[in-house]
N, C-alpha and C positions, 0 to 999 in steps of 0.2 A: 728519199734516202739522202741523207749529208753527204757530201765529196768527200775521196780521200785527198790528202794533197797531193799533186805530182810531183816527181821527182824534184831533187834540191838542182839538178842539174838542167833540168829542161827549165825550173823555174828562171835559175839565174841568168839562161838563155835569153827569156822572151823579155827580161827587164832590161839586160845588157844591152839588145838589140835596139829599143828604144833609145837609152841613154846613148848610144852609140851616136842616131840619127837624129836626135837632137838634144845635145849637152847643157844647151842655154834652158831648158824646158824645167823651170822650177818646178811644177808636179811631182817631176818623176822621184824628188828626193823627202816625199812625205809617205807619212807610213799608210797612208791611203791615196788611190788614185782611180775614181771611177768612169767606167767607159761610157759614151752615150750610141746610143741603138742606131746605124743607120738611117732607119729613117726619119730619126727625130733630128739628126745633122742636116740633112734634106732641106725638112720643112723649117729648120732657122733661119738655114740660107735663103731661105725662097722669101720668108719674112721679114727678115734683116740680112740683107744681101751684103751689109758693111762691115757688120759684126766681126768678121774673122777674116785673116789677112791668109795668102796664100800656104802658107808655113805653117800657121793653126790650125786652117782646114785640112790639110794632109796629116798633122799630127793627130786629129781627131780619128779621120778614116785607121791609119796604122795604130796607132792605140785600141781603140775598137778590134784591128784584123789578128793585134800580135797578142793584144790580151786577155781578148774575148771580155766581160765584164769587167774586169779594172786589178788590178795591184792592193793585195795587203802586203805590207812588208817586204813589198817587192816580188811576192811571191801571185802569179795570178790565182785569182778566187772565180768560184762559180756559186750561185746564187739561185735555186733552183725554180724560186718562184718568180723569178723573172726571164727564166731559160730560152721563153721563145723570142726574144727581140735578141739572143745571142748565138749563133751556132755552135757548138762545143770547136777549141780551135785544140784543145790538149790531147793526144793521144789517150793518155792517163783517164780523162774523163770521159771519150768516147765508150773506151774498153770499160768502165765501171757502168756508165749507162747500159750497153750492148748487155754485161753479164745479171745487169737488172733487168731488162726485159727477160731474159734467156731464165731466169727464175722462176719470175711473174706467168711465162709462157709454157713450162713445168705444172707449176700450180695449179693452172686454169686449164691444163689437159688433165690432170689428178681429177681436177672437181667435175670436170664433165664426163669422165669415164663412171664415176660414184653414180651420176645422174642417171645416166646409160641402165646403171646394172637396179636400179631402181626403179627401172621401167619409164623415165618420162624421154616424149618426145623430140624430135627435133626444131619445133616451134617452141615448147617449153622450156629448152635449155639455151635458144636464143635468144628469148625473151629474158630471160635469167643474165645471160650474159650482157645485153644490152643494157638490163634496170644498175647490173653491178657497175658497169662505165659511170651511168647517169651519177650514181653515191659517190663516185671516186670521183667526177668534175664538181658537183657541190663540194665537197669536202673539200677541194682544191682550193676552189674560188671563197670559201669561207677562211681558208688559212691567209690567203693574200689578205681580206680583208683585215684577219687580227693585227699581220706583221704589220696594216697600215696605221692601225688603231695605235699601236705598240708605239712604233716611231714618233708619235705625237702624245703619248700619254707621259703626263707631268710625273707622277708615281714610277712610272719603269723606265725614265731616262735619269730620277734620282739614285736608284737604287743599281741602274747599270754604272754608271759615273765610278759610283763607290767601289762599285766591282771590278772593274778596269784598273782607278786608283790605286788600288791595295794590290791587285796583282799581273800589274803592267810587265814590271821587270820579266816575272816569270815567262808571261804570256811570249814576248817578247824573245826569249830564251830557246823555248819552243815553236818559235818562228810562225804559229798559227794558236789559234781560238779551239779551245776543247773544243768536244760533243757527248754526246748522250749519246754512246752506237745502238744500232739495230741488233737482234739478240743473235744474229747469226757472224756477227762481225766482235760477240765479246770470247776471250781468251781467259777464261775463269780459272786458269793453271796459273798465271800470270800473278802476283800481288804484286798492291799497290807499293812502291818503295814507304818510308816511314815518312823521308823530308815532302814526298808528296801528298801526304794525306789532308793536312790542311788547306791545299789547292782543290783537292778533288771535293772535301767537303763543301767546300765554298761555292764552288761553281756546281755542284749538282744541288745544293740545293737554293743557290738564284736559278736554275733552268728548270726544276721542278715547281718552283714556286708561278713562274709566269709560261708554265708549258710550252719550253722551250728542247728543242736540240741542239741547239748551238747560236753563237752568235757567227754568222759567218767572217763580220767584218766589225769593228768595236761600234758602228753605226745600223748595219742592217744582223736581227733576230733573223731566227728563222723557228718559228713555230714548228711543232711536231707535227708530221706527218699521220693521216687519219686514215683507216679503211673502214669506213661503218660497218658493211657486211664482211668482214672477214677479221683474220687472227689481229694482235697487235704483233708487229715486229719487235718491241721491245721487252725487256723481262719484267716481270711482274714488282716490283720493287721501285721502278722506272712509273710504270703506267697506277701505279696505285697513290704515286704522288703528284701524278699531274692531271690526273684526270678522274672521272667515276667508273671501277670495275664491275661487270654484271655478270650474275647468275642467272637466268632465267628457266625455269625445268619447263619444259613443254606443256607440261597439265594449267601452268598459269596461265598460258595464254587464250584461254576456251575464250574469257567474260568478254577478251579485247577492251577491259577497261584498263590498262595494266600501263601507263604514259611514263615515260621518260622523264618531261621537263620534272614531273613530279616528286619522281625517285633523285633527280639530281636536287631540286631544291630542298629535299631532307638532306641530305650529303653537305650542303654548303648552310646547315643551320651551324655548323661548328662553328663559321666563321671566317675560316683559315684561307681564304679568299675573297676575302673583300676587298684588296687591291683591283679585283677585276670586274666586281660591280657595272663598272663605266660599258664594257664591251655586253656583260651576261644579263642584264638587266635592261632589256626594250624601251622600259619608261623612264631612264637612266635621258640626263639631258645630254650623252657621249651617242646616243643610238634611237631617238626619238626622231630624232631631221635626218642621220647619218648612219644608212647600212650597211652592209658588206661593202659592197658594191663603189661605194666612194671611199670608203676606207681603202679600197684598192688603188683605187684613182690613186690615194693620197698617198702609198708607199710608191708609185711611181714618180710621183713628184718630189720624193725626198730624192730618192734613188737617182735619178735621171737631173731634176733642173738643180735642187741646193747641192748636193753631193759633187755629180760632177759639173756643170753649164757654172751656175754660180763660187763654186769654189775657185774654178780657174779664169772667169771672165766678172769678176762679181763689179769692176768697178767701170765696163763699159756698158752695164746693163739698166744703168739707170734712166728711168722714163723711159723705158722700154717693156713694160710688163704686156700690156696691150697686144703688143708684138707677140712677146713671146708666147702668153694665152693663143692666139690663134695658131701660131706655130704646133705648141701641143696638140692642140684641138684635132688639125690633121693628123697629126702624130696617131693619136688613139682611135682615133677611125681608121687609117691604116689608106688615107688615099688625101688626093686634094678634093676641097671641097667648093660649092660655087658661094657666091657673095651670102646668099637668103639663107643657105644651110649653116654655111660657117659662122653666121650672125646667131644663129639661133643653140648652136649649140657650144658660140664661144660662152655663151652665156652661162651654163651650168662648168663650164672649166673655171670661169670665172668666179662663180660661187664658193665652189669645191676649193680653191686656190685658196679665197677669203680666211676659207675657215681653218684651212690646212695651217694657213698661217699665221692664224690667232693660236692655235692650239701648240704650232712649234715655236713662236714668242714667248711662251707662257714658259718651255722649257728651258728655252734658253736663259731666260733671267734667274733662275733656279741654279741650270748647272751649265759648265763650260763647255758647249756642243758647238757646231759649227753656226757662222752667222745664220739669220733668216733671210729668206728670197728679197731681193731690192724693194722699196716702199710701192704703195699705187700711184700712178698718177693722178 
């Protein structure tokens, strides 16, 4: 589910509080400012012990503690698909998570009471509930993969540029980035004012087009949210332009010849999707070497080293890549590692890096996005 924002007053707190504690701190007066994960401060310092003077290192850890993921507009942002390297620090976000579970945990006593009265057991409604986790961690770990895919796709960082471009001021205005809500969160009493109709058209349909809910930050998308086995949270108008809606009537399913990819590649003979090719297409040279899975790598490494590491340190990191590849390396294993392991698996950091970085070269020459990570040595 998208964040609401928190308060305008708690926001201006946690930015005040910084600028407070350190005035000289050019970051804090851009309209983005991304935090980096504990542990990947860690493993910098552990790797490049020089890098960062007393003063940077503290403003690292309090950046991180006051703003949890980083500053849009001064305003802290949360970022969902990268939640666990952040603890929630906002009240505001606690309380919406808490009342997300507290829904999810309604729901899923609803659907096992049905079970119950259906006659199935209590190993077949565990099992049930265990397979539905399993669909909700895939689906998870596939959406990371797209926002990775996305952050590096030449086509959706021209078309976001333009979007930004045209309606910066307003954005700006409203102090945060639409979304697409969830259908329990729309207010359908509510019209749209008149002067805002050509905002709303514009941005739902750039977030319909690339199956988006919002851009959290004018850098990081954030893909829609999937439950394979369950309802869509959105309204039908929403989910019929970003995605393939199904009927299925039970009698179809006898033959079990009845496939998915099938019915979706009728749906995309129209066309109306060929921007996305590069991710939907396996034999696509975007998904041939490069799966989920590093597409994920690869939104971290926008997120975490060009975002924020390179944005604020870009011109002491030269001839330092080496470094920093191992740094990460530990970073995403989640521990230190010894010489033979850390060799072997700087290696694939290092590939994933390569490529991460050919493919955000590619959009940087295109549109005005932030530099790319320092050369190799």
């Amino acid at each position: 589910m998208a964040q609401k924002s928190v308060s305008p007053v708690e926001n201006i707190i946690a930015w005040e509080e910084l600028k407070n504690r350190y005035p000289k701190q050019p970051c804090l007066d851009d309209d983005t400012v991304y935090s980096l994960p504990t542990g990947l401060i860690k493993a910098i310092k552990k790797h490049l012990p020089s890098l960062w003077s007393k003063e940077d290192l503290k403003f690292e850890y309090d950046l991180n503690e006051i703003a949890g993921m980083g500053l849009y507009l001064k305003q802290p942002f949360h970022y969902p698909l990268l939640q666990e390297y952040f603890p929630p620090v906002s009240e505001a976000v606690i309380k919406l998570q808490e009342e997300h579970d507290r829904v999810n945990q309604k729901l899923q006593e609803a659907t096992i009471e049905d079970m119950k009265s259906y006659g199935c057991s209590d190993l077949t409604i565990n099992n049930y509930v265990k397979q539905q986790e399993q669909y909700k961690v895939n689906a998870n770990e596939r959406q990371k993969g797209y926002a990775g895919w996305l952050v590096t796709s030449l086509e959706f960082q021209i078309q976001k540029a333009a979007f930004i471009d045209q309606w910066e001021g307003q954005i700006k205005k409203r102090g945060e980035l639409p979304i697409i809500p969830p259908m329990d969160m729309i207010n359908d009493s509510t019209p749209i004012p008149t002067n805002q109709r050509p905002f709303y058209a514009e941005y739902t349909r750039f977030y319909y087009d690339w199956s988006l809910e919002t851009l959290t930050t004018p850098h990081l998308p954030l893909p829609m949210h999937s439950n394979p086995v369950g309802y869509s949270q959105y309204r039908q108008d929403v989910f019929a332009g970003s995605g393939v809606t199904l009927f299925v009537p039970w009698y179809l399913l006898a033959d079990q010849d009845l496939k998915l990819h099938d019915i979706a590649k009728y749906h995309l003979l129209y066309g109306h999707k060929k921007h996305l090719n590069g991710w939907l297409d396996k034999n696509s040279k975007d998904r041939k070497k490069w799966g989920y899975e590093r597409f994920a790598t690869m939104l971290k490494m926008f997120t975490f080293l060009e975002c924020g590491l390179n944005a604020r340190y870009k011109g002491r990191l030269n001839r330092k890549v080496k470094k920093i590849d191992m740094a990460f390396t530990e970073f995403l294993e989640g521990k230190a590692l010894d010489g033979t392991v850390l060799d072997r698996k700087f290696e694939s950091t290092k590939k994933i890096r390569l490529e991460f970085k050919r493919r955000l070269n590619r959009c940087i020459k295109a549109v005005d996005i932030d530099s790319p990570l320092p050369e190799t040595e």
